[in-house]
C-alpha positions in Angstrom: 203.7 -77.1 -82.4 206.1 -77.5 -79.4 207.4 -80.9 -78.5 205.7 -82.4 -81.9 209.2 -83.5 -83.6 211.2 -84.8 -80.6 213.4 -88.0 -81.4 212.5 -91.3 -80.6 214.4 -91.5 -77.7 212.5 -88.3 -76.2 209.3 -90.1 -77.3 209.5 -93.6 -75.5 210.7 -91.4 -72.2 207.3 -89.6 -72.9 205.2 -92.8 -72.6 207.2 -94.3 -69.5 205.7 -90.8 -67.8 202.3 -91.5 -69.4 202.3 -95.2 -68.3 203.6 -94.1 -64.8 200.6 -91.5 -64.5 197.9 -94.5 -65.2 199.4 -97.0 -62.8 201.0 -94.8 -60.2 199.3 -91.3 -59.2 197.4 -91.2 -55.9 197.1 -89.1 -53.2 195.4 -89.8 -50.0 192.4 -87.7 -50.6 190.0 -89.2 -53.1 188.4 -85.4 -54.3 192.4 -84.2 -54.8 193.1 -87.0 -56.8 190.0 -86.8 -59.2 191.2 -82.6 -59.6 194.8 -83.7 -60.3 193.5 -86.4 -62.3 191.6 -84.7 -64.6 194.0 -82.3 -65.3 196.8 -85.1 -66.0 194.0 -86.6 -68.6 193.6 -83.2 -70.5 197.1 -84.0 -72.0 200.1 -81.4 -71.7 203.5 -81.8 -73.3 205.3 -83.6 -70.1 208.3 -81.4 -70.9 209.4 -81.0 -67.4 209.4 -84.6 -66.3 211.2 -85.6 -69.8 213.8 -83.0 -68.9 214.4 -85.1 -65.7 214.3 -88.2 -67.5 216.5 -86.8 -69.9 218.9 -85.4 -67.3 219.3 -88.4 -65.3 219.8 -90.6 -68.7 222.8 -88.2 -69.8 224.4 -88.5 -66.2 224.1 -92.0 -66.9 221.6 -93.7 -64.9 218.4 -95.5 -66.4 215.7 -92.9 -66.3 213.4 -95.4 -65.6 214.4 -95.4 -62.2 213.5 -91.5 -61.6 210.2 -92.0 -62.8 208.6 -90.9 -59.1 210.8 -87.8 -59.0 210.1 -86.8 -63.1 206.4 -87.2 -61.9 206.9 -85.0 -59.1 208.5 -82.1 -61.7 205.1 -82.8 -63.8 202.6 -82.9 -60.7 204.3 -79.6 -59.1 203.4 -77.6 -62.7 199.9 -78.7 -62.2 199.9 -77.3 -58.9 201.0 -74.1 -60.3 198.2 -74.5 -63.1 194.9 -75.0 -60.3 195.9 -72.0 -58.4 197.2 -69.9 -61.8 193.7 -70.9 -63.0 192.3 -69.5 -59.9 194.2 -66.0 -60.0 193.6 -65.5 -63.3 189.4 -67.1 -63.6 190.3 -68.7 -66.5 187.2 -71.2 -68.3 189.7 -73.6 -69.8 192.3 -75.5 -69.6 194.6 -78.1 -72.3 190.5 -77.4 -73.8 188.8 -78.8 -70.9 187.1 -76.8 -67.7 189.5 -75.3 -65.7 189.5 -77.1 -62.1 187.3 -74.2 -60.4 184.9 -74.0 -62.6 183.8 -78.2 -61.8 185.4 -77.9 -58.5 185.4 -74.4 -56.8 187.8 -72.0 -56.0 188.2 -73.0 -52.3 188.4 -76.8 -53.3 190.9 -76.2 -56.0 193.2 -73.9 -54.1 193.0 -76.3 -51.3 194.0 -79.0 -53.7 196.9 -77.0 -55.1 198.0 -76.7 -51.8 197.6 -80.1 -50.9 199.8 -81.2 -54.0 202.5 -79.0 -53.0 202.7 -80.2 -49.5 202.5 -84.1 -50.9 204.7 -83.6 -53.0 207.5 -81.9 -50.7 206.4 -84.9 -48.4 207.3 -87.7 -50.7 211.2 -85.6 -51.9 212.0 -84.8 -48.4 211.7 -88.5 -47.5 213.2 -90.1 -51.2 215.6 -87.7 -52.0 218.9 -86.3 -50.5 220.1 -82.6 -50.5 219.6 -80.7 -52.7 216.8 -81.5 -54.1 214.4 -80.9 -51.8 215.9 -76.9 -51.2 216.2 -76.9 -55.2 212.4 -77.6 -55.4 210.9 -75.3 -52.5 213.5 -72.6 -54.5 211.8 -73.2 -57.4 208.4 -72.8 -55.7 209.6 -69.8 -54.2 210.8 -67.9 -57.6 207.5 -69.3 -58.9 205.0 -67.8 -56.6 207.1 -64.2 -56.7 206.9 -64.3 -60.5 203.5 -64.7 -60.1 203.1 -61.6 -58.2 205.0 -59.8 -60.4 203.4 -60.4 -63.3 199.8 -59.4 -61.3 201.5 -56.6 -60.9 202.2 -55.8 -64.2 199.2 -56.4 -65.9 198.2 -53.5 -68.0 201.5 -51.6 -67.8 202.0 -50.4 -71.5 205.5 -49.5 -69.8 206.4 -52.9 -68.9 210.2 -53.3 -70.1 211.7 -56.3 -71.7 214.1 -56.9 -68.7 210.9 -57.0 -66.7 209.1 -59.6 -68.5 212.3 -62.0 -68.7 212.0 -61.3 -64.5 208.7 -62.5 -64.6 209.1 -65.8 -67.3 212.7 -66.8 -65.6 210.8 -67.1 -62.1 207.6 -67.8 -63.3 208.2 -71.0 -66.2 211.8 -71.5 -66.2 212.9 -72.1 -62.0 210.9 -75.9 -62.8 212.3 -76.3 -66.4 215.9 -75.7 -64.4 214.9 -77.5 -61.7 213.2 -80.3 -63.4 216.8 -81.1 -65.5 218.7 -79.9 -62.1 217.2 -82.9 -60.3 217.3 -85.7 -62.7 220.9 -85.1 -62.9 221.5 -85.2 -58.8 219.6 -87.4 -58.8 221.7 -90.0 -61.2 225.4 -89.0 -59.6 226.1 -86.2 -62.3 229.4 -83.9 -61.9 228.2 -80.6 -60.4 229.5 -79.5 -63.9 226.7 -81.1 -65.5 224.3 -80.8 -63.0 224.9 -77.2 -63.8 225.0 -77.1 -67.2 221.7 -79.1 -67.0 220.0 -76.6 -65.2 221.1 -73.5 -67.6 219.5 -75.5 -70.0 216.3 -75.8 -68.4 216.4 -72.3 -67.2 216.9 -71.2 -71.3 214.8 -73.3 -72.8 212.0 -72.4 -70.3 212.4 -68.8 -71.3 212.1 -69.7 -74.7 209.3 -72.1 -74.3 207.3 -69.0 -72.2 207.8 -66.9 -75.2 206.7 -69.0 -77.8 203.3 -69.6 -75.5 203.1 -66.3 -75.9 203.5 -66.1 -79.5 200.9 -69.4 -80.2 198.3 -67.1 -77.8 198.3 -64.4 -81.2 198.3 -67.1 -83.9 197.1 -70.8 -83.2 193.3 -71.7 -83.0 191.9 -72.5 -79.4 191.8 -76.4 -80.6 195.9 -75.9 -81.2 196.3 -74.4 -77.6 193.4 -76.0 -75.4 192.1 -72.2 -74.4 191.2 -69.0 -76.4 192.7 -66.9 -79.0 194.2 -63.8 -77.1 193.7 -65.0 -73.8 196.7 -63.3 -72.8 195.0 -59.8 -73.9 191.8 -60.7 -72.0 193.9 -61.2 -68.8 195.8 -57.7 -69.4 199.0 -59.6 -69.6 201.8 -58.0 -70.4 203.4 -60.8 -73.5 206.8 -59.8 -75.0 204.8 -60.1 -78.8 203.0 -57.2 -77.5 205.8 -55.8 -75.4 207.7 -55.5 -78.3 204.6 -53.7 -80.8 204.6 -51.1 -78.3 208.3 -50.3 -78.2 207.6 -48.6 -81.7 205.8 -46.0 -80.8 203.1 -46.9 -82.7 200.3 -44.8 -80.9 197.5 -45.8 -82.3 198.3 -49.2 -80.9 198.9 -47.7 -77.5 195.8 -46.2 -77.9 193.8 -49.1 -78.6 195.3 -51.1 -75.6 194.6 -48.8 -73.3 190.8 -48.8 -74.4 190.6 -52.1 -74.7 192.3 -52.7 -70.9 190.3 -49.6 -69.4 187.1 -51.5 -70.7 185.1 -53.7 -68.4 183.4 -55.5 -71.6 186.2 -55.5 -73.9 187.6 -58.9 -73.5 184.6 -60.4 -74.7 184.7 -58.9 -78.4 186.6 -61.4 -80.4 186.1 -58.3 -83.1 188.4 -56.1 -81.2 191.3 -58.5 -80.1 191.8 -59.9 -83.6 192.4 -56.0 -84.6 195.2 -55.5 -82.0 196.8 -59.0 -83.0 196.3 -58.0 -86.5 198.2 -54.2 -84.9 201.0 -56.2 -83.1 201.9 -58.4 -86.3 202.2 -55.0 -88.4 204.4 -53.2 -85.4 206.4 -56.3 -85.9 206.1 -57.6 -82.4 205.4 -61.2 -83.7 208.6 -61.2 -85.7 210.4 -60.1 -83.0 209.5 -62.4 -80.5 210.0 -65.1 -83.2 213.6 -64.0 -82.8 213.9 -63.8 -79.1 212.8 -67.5 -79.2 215.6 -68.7 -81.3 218.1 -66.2 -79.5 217.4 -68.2 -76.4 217.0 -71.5 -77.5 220.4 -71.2 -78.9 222.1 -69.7 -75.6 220.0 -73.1 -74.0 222.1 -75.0 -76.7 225.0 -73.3 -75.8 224.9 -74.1 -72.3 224.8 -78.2 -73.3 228.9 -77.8 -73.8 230.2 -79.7 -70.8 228.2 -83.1 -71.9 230.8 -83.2 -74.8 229.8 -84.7 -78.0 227.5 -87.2 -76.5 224.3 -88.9 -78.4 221.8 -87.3 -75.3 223.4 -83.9 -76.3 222.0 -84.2 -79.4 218.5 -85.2 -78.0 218.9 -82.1 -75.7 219.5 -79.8 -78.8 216.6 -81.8 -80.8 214.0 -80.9 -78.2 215.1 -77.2 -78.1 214.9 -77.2 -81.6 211.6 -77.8 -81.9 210.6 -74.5 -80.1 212.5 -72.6 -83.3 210.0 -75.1 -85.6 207.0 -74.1 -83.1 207.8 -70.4 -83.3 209.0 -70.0 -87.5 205.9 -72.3 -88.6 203.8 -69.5 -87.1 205.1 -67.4 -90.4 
C-alpha cells in the first residue's frame, strides 16, 4: 500500500506531523474543530505535509521548524476532502462517516470554507511571497479540476489528456505546492524550489492513478471506503479509461447500462463484473504502467539536488507507489 515502506527518516517526519496534530490544531470555532478533528483522527498518509518537511530538510533547514506550514499543506487537503465529500454524497471516509453524514451538508461546507479562509489567514501573516499566491494557486487549479471532472462523469469518450487535466489540478497543484513551500520556506535555490515542485506535481499524478487502481483491487478495510466507488460516482478513472480504448463493446455497453441506471450502483454483483471486464481489456495493467512511467519522470525531476542522502529518501517514497501499484498483480 502507498507510503507503507518509506525510510526511517520519512517515518520520524511522519510522527513530528502526528505529534503536532495532538498538541497543536485549533481553530476558533469549537464545531470546526471537532469536523477537522475527526477527520485528522481517521488517519491518512500525511504525504503532503512530509513532502514539505521533506523539502525544507533537503534545502537545509530543520523541518521541525516548518511544522505549522507542513500542517497547513495537510489541513488544506482536508478542506478539499469535506466539500469533495459533499459534491460527490459519499458515506465514508479513511472507513469512518463522511463529515455530512454526522454533521450536515451546510455545516460541513461551512467548515470547509472556514478552514480555507484560516488557513490563508495564518500564511498570509507567517509567511513571505510566494507562498501565500503559491497556495491560493493551488486552491484555484483544485477547485477547476473539480469542475472538470463533474463534468466528465460518465463520458465513455473521456481522453487520457483529459484525465491527466483533471488529476494535475485536482491531486497534484498541493503535492507541488506542498514540496514548493517547504523549500521557500527553508532558503532553497529557485533551482530546487523548482525541481521540488515537479516532483510533487509527478508524483501526485502518480499517486491519483494508483488511487485509482486500489478503488478496482483493495478491500474497503485497505482503502477506508468501497470497492468501486469510483464506478458508483460515474468517474471517469484512467483503469477504466484505458479498457475502453480497446474497443471492447461489450464493455462500453455494460457502462453505459450501468451509468444510465438509477439503481445500479448499489449491485456489488454488477461492478465486480465490469472490474472483472477492465482487468481483461487490460486497463489495470496499463494504468500499472502509467504509475511507474510517472513516478519515474517525478524521479527524474530530483536531478538538481545532486547526489544527496534526501534525494534518495525523495526517490524511496516515489518508489513505493511502483510497490503499491505492482503488488496489486
Amino acid at each position: 500500500m502507498i507510503g507503507e515502506r518509506p525510510q526511517a527518516a520519512a517515518l520520524d517526519l511522519h510522527a513530528l506531523v502526528e505529534a503536532f496534530f495532538r498538541t497543536s490544531f485549533s481553530t476558533d470555532n469549537p464545531i470546526i474543530t471537532e469536523v477537522v478533528r475527526r477527520m485528522l483522527n481517521a488517519g491518512g498518509k500525511r504525504l503532503r505535509p512530509l513532502l514539505t518537511l521533506m523539502a525544507a530538510e533537503a534545502s537545509g533547514a530543520d523541518p521541525r521548524n516548518h511544522l505549522p506550514l507542513a500542517a497547513y499543506m495537510e489541513l488544506f487537503h482536508v478542506a478539499t476532502l469535506i466539500h469533495d465529500d459533499v459534491v460527490d454524497r459519499a458515506q465514508t471516509r479513511r472507513g469512518v462517516n463522511a463529515a455530512h453524514i454526522d454533521f450536515g451538508n451546510r455545516v460541513s461546507v461551512l467548515a470547509g470554507d472556514y478552514l480555507f479562509a484560516w488557513i490563508f489567514r495564518n500564511i498570509t501573516r507567517d509567511y513571505p511571497h510566494p507562498i501565500p499566491h503559491i497556495l491560493s494557486s493551488a486552491l484555484a487549479d483544485i477547485t477547476d479540476g473539480e469542475v472538470l471532472q463533474l463534468r466528465a462523469l460518465g463520458d465513455l469518450d473521456a481522453s487520457v489528456s483529459s484525465y491527466i487535466e483533471v488529476v494535475t489540478k485536482k491531486t497534484a497543484a498541493l503535492f507541488a505546492a506542498s514540496a514548493e513551500c517547504g523549500a521557500i520556506a527553508a532558503g532553497a535555490e529557485p533551482a530546487q524550489a523548482a525541481a521540488l515542485r515537479a516532483f510533487g506535481m509527478y508524483f501526485g499524478i502518480a499517486f491519483q492513478m494508483l488511487d485509482d487502481l486500489l478503488d478496482m483491487t483493495a478491500t474497503q478495510a485497505q482503502i477506508g471506503k468501497p470497492v468501486g466507488n469510483d464506478l458508483r460516482e460515474h468517474k471517469m478513472t484512467l483503469p477504466l479509461i484505458f479498457a475502453l480504448r480497446t474497443g471492447d463493446g461489450e464493455l462500453h455497453a455494460a457502462v453505459e447500462r450501468f451509468y444510465a441506471e438509477e439503481d445500479a450502483a448499489e449491485d456489488d454483483a454488477r461492478i465486480a463484473e465490469i472490474i472483472t471486464a477492465v482487468t481483461r481489456a487490460g486497463g489495470l495493467a496499463q494504468t500499472v504502467e502509467a504509475v511507474a512511467n510517472y513516478t519515474e519522470q517525478a524521479k527524474a525531476a530530483l536531478v538538481p539536488l545532486g547526489n544527496t542522502p534526501m534525494r534518495t529518501n525523495f526517490e524511496a517514497l516515489a518508489d513505493t507507489l511502483i510497490c503499491g501499484a505492482t503488488e496489486r498483480f
